[in-house]
N, C-alpha and C positions, 0 to 999 in steps of 0.2 A: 328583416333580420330574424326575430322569433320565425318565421315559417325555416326557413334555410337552419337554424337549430335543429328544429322539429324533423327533418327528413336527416339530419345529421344523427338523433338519436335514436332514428329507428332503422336505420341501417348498420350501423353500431350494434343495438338488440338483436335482428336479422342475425347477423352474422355469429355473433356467442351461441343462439340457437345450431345454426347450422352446423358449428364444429364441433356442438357436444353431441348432436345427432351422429357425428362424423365419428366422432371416438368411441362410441356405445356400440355401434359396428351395427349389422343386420341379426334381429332375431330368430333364435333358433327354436322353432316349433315342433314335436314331437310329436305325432298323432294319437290319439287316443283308440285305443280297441272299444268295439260295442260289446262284447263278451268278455269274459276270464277268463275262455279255454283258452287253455294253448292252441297252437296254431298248430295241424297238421305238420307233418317233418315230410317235407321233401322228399322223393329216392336217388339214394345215391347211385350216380353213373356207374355206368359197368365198366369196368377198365380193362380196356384192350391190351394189343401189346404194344401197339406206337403211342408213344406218350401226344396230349395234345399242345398244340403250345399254350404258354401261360397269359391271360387275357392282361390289358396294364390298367390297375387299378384306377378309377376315375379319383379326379381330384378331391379333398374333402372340403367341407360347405364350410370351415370354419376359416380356410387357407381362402379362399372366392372371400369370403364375408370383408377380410384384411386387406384384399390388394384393392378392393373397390371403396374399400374405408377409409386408404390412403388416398387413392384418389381424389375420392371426394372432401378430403382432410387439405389437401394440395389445392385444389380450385378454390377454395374459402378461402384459402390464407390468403391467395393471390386476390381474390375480390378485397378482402380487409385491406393488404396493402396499399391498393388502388384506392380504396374511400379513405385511408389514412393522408394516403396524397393529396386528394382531392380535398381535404379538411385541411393541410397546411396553407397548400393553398389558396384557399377560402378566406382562412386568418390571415392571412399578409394581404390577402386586398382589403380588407379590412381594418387594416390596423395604418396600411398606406391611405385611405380613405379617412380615417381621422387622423391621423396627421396633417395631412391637405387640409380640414375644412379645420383646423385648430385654432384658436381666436388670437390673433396677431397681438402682443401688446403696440398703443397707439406710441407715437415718436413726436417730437416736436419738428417740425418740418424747418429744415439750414435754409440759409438764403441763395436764391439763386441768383450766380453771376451773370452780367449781361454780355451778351455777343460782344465782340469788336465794332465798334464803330457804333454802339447803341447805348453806351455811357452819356451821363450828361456833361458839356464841356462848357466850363464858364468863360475858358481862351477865348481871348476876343478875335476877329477873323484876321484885322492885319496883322497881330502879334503872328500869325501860324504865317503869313504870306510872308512876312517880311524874315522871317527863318527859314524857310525854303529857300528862298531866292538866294538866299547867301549862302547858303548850301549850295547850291546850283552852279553858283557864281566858284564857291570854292573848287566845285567837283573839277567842272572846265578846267582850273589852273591845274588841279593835281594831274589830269589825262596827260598834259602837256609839258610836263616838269621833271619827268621821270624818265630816262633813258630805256628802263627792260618795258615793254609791255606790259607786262605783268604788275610790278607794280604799281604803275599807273593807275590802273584797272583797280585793283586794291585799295588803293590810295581814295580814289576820287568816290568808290562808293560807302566807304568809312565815312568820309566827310557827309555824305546825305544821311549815314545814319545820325550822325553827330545833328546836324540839323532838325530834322525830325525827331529828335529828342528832345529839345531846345523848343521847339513850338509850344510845347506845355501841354498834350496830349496824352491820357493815361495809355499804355500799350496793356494789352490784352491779357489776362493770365495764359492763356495757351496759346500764345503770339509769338513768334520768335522773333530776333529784332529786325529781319530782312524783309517778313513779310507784313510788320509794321513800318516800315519805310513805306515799302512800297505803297501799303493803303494810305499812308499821309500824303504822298509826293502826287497820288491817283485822284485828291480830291475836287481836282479839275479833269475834266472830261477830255474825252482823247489821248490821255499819254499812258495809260496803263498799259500798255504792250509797250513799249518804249521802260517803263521802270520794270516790265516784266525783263526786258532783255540784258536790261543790266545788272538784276539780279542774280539775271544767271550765267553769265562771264561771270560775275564777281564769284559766284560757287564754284562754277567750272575749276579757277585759275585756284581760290587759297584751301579747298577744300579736296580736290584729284590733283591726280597725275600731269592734269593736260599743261604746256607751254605754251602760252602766250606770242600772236605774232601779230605786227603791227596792223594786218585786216582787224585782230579783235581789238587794237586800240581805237579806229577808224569806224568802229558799230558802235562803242562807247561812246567814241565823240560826238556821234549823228545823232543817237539818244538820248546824249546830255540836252546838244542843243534842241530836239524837240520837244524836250521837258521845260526848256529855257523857255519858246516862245508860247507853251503853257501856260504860264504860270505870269505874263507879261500885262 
């Protein structure tokens, strides 16, 4: 940091020199005579009868001295502006760099919630089994009981959520109660594509557009009953 200062302020100094060099212009030196005499006078031309033309005075040293003083007056500022750049910056990576390393204050660290299904459960195993099955048991009647399809369908996966509430199973904070069903009714092996499929008629039907026809009452009923001999 001091090094990167240190060429910041001699290029700073540099540059002040340079412009007052700039505006003091080029000096004008006079020669000196070795003697006092006057100088010899010239002879004036003989003049003819054709006039000659008139020569164009060369320019004067103090008009040169000005257009190059500007110039050189113009390149400086443009160098200055560029190291004034260059010095912004400089300072915003710098000022972004302690920001970054600035000493965090310390926090009391919140509790962390546990996954789904990584709670400790004091439900004892047949109280969970003996509330499925009756959910299971319910669901069947409801397929079966209902004229439209549809809510059928409705019907009978309600009753599994009702069930699986009923087990005594805390559901998840970021659990919704469908995909809390499903992990309860899942806790036996083999039927989770079967609770996957009735999850999802049951969206299909109360949550879109789609109409219900008795093929999806008949996928309902196949995966009730493969849930049935699950859980047997």
């Amino acid at each position: 940091m001091e090094r990167g200062w240190l060429v910041i302020v001699v290029t700073g100094l540099f540059c002040v020199v340079m412009i007052a060099a700039a505006l003091q212009g080029a000096p004008n030196i006079r020669p000196i005579s070795s003697t006092s005499e006057p100088l010899p006078a010239e002879p004036l031309p003989e003049i003819s009868g054709t006039p000659s033309p008139t020569p164009t005075p060369p320019p004067e040293p103090g008009v040169v001295a000005g257009v190059l003083g500007a110039i050189m007056l113009g390149i400086l500022v443009l160098l200055c502006l560029v190291g004034l750049v260059l010095l912004v910056l400089w300072v915003i990576r710098m000022l972004i760099r302690l920001w970054r390393d600035r000493p965090l204050p310390r926090r009391d660290g919140g509790a962390v919630g546990l996954a789904p299904g990584d709670a400790p459960s004091d439900v004892e195993p047949h109280v969970v089994e003996a509330a499925i099955r009756r959910g299971i048991a319910g669901a069947l009647e409801e397929i079966e009981g209902h004229a439209v399809p549809a809510d059928a369908i409705v019907a009978a996966w309600i009753g599994l959520e009702e069930s699986a509430a009923d087990a005594g199973i805390t559901r998840g904070q970021s659990e919704t109660p469908g995909e809390f069903t499903v992990r309860i009714i899942s806790r036996r092996s083999g039927i989770s594509a079967d609770a996957q499929t009735l999850l999802r008629l049951y969206e299909r039907v109360r949550f879109g557009t789609y109409v219900a026809v008795e093929d999806d009452r008949s996928a309902a009923r196949t995966a009730l009953q493969s849930i049935e001999a699950g859980w047997r």
